[in-house]
N, C-alpha and C positions, 0 to 999 in steps of 0.2 A: 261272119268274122267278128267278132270279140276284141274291141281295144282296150286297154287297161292305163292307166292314167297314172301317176305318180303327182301324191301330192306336193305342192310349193309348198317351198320351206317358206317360212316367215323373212320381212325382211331385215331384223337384226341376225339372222342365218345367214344371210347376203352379204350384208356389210361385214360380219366376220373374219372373212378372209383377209379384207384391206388391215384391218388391227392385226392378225395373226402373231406378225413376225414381232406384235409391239410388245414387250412385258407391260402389264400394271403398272409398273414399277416407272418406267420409261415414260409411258404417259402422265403420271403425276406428277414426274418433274415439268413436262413441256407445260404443262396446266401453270403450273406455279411459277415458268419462266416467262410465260406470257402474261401472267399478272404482275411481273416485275415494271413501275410506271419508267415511261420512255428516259424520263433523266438519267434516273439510274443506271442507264446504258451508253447514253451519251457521254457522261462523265468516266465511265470506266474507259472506253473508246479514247476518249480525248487524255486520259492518265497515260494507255499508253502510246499514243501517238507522242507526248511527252518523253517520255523514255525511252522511246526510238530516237528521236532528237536530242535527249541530251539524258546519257544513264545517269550522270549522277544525281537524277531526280529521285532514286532508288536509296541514295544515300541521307543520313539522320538530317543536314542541313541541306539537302534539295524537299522532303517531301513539309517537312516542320516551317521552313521558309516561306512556303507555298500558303501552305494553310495560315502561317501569320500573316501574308500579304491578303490572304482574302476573308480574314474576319471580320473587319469591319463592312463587308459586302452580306455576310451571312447573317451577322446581325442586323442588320438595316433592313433587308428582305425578311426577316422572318418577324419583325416590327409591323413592317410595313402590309404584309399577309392578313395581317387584322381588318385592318381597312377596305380590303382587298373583298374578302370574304362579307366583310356587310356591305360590299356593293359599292363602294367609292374609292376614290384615288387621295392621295396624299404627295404635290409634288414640291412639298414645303421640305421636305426632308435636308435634302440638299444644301439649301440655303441656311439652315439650321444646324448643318454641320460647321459650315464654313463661321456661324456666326458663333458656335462654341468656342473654335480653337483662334478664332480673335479676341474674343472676349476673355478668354486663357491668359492667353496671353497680356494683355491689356491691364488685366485685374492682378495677376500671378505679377509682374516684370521681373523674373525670374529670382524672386526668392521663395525658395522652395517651404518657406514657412507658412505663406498662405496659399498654397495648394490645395489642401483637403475641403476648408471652408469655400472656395473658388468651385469645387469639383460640386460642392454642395447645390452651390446657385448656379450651376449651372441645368442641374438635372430640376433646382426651380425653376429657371426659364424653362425648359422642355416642359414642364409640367404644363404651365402657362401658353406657352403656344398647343400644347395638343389641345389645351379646353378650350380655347379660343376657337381652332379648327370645328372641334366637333357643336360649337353651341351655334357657330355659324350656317355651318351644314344642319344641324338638327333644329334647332330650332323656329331661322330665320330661312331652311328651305334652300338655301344656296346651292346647286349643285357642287359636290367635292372639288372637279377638275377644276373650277372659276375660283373659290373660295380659297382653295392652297395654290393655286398659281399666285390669288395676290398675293397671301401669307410671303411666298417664295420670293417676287419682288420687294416686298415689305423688309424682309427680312435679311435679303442681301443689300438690300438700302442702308438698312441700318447700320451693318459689318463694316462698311464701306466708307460709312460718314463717320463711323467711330472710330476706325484706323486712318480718317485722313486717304484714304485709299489705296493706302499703300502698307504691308506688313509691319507693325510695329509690337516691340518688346521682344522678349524671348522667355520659350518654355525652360524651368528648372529641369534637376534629371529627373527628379521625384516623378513629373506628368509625364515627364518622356520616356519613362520606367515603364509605360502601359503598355506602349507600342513596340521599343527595344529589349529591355531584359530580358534573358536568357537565360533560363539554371541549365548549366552540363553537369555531366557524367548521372545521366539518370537511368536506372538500369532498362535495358528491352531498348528505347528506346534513344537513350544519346544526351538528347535535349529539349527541354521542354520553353519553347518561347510564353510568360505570361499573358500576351494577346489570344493563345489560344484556349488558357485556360478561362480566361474573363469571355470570350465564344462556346465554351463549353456550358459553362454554367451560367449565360445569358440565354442561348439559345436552350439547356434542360426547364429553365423560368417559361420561357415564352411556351415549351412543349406541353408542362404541367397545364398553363393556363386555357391552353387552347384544348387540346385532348383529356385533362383528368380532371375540369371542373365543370360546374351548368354555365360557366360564362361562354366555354368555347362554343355549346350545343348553341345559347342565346343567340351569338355571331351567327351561327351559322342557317339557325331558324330565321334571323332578321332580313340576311342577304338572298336566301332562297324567295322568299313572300314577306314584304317585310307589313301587306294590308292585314293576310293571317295572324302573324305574329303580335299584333298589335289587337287583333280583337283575341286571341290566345290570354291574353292579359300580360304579354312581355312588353317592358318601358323600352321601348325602340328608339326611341331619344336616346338615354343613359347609356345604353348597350353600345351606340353608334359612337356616344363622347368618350367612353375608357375607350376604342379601337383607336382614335386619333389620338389619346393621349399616351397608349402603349406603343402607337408607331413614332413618337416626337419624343418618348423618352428612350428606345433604342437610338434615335439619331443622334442625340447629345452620346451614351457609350461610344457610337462608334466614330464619332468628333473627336473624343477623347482618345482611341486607338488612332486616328489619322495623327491628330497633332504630334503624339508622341513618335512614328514612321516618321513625316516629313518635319515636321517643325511647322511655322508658322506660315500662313500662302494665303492668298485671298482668292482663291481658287479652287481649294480643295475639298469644298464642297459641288464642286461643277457636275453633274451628268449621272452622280448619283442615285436621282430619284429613277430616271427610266433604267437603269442598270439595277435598280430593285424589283421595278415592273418585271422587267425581262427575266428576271431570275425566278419570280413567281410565278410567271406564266409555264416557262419550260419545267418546273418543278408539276406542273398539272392541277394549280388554280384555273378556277372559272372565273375568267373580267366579268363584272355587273353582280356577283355575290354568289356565296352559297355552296362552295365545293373551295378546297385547300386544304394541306398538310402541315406544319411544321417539317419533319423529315423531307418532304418533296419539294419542299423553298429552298433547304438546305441544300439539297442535291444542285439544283439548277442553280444557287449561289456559287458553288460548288464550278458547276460546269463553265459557268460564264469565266469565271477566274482561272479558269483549264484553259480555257480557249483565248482568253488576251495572252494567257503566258505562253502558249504555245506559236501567236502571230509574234509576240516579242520573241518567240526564241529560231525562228526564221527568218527574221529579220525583216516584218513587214511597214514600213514609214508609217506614222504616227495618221494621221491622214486618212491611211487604208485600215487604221483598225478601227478609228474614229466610225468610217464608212459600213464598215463588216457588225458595226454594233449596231448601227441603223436599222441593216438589214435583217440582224438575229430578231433586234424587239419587232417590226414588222410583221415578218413571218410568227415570232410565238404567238402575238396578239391575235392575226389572222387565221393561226392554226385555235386557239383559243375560241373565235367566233365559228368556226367550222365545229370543234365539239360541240360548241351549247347548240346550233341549231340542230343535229344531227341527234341530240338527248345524248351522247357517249359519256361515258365515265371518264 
């Protein structure tokens, strides 16, 4: 008797069938929505869980509001991503807000004629404190986290002892024009808050620098190996000083957008630096250097400011949101060290 045998198919002939029902078509989208980074998804999520809870988020002055309210967060994150990405921390920021919009004030006493030259020295101090930062750290060795923590006491010292400790002066409308003005009737759109145009074209700044120059690849070769880089022939000092001095001149703008929202506070620089962190982490920066966006700071700036406004819009006690931002920067930092040991994108 004579058996006859059929050959095996190959096994891309096998696995065939499971794709069958797929078009081409259908799988290059799932391909490309799985390379969509997680913020991006989070932030749509939390948009509309927004709009569930309150539609007129869908309207010109819910979603324009929104974004004015969280410019000064997107710029400060996307400053601060520099730092980030050569592998150190910045938690001076904060304090350096707060010491802007006293200083504003202080210097301005609400005559709106010396505004411009006041806006001037202000962004000299920023200047002055990033290079202080980075000569500290680069130079003299200082780990980042120790070196901007004093910065951070140093400099809320200062605020503190210069206002008598208490809010003094007031901003003219001229500086407060940054944070409130509004042009309506603008076509498509309604109204355009100035906070988000000065967000626009701070953050299109910070995206050229990092993505369409050799300074962002620099950052980015420094925080990956910063031993390579430096036998490469790149000045890893230098590279490391404009990061601190590009994240301490974002924090004076976004000084500038606070004071002109609230007015003067000795406060309102408070919780801003880890609320930076947290925004670059969920955006899909690596803590300790070497991987970051622009666009994915922005998103997770983005989401973090979805999600206070969404506890403010249920009405969660001050307290509990205080608690809920603990636990976000926790987890991103921790989801954070889970990619780098894992090698993930």
């Amino acid at each position: 008797m004579i058996e006859t045998t059929e050959p095996r198919p190959p096994a891309q002939a096998l696995a065939a069938p499971a794709l069958a029902g797929r078009p081409p078509a259908a799988l290059s989208l799932l391909r490309r929505l799985g390379a969509v980074r997680p913020a991006y998804w989070v932030l749509i999520l939390l948009l509309v869980a927004i709009t569930v809870a309150s539609p007129a988020f869908l309207e010109p002055n819910g979603y324009m509001n929104f974004l004015r309210r969280a410019a000064p967060l997107v710029i400060l994150a996307a400053g601060q991503l520099f730092v980030i990405v050569v592998g150190g921390f910045d938690l001076s920021v904060g304090s350096l807000i707060t010491l802007v919009v006293m200083a504003a004030s202080l210097l301005i006493q609400g005559d709106p004629a010396q505004t411009w030259w006041v806006i001037g020295l202000l962004y000299a101090i920023g200047l002055a404190v990033g290079l202080v930062n980075g000569l500290v750290v680069s130079w003299l060795k200082v780990p980042s986290i120790i070196a901007t923590l004093g910065a951070l006491l140093s400099l809320k010292g200062i605020a503190l002892a210069w206002s008598g400790g208490s809010p003094q002066g007031y901003l003219p409308d001229n500086f407060r024009d940054f944070g409130r003005l509004t042009w309506r009737g603008i076509p498509g759109i309604d109204l355009l808050p100035l906070a988000v145009i000065v967000m626009i074209v701070t953050v299109a700044i910070l995206w050229w620098l990092m993505h369409g120059t050799v300074l962002g690849r620099l950052l980015l070769a420094v925080g990956d190996n910063p031993r390579a880089a430096e036998l490469a022939g790149i000045r890893v000092r230098l590279v490391r000083t404009i990061a601190f001095v590009v994240s301490a001149l974002s924090a004076v703008t976004a000084g500038i957008l606070l004071g002109g929202f609230a007015g003067v506070s000795t406060n309102v620089g408070d919780g801003y630096e880890l609320q930076a962190i947290a925004a670059i982490v969920i955006g899909g920066a690596q803590l300790l250097g070497g991987r970051g966006t622009v666009p994915g700071t922005v998103a997770g700036a983005l989401s973090l400011s979805a999600l206070f406004t969404l506890l403010n819009l249920i009405g969660l006690p001050k307290p509990l949101r205080d608690a809920a931002q603990g636990l976000i920067l926790i987890g991103a930092v921790g989801w954070s060290v889970w990619r780098r040991r894992r090698g993930g994108a």
